[in-house]
C-alpha positions in Angstrom: -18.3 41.7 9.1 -16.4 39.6 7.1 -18.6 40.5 3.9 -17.7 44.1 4.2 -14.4 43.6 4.7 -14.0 41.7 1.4 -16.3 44.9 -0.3 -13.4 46.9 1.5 -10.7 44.9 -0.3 -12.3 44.6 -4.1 -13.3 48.0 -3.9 -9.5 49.0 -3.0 -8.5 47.2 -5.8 -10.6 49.1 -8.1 -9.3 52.2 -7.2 -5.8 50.9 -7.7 -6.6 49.8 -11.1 -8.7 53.1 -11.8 -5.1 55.2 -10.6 -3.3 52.7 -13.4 -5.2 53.2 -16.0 -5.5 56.7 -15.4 -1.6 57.1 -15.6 -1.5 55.1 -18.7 -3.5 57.0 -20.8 -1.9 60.0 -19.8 1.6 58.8 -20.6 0.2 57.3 -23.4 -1.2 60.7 -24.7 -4.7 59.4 -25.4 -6.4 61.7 -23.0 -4.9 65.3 -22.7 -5.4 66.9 -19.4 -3.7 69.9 -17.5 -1.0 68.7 -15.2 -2.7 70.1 -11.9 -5.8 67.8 -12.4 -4.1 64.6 -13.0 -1.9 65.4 -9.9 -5.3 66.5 -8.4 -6.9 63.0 -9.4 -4.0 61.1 -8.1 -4.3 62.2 -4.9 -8.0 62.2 -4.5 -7.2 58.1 -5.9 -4.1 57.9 -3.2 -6.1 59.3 -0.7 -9.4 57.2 -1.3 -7.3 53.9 -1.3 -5.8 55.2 2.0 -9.3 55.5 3.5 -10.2 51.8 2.6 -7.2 50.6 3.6 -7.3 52.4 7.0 -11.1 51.2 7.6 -10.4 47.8 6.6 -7.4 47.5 8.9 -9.3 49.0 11.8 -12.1 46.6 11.5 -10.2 43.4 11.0 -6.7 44.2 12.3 -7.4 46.3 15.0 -10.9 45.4 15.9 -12.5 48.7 16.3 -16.1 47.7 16.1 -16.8 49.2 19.8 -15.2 51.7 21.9 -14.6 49.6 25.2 -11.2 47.9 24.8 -9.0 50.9 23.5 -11.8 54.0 23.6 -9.2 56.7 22.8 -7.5 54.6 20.0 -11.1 54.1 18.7 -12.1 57.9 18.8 -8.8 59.2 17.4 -9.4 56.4 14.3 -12.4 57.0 13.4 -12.5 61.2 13.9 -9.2 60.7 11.3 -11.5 58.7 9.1 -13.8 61.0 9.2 -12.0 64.1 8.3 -10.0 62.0 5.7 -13.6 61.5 4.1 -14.2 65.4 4.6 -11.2 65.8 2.6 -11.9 63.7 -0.2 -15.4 65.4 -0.6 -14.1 68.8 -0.9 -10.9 67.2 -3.5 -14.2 65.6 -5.6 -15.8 69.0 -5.7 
């Protein structure tokens, strides 16, 4: 468990860093791109890191590997998780 939660982590990370250098070379001017995608990739970026935060804390933090302690705290996390991935795979299309 604790493998994937340091995937989790390196992978949030990388899209940090992606979302920086994304906003650097458009202030910088090397890439031009309309406004509405760049605001469109931020979010998707925003959103993603969201999603790998949220799944990392509800696997370490919170401990949501199995539905017997808190089963309505672990359906209502992972049906958001869910539709949060939903979201992002309409955003990427």
């Amino acid at each position: 468990m604790y493998s994937f939660s340091i995937i989790l982590l390196v992978t949030a990370m990388g899209v940090l860093i992606l979302l920086a250098v994304e906003i650097r070379q458009r202030t910088s001017g090397r890439i031009v791109m309309p406004r509405k995608r760049f605001i469109l990739r931020m979010i998707t970026g925003i959103l993603l890191f969201s999603l790998l935060g949220a799944l990392f804390a509800g696997l370490t933090i919170f401990k949501l590997n199995s539905p017997h302690e808190q089963p309505m705290f672990f359906l209502a996390f992972w049906i958001g998780a869910i539709l949060l991935t939903l979201v992002l795979a309409v955003l990427a299309l």
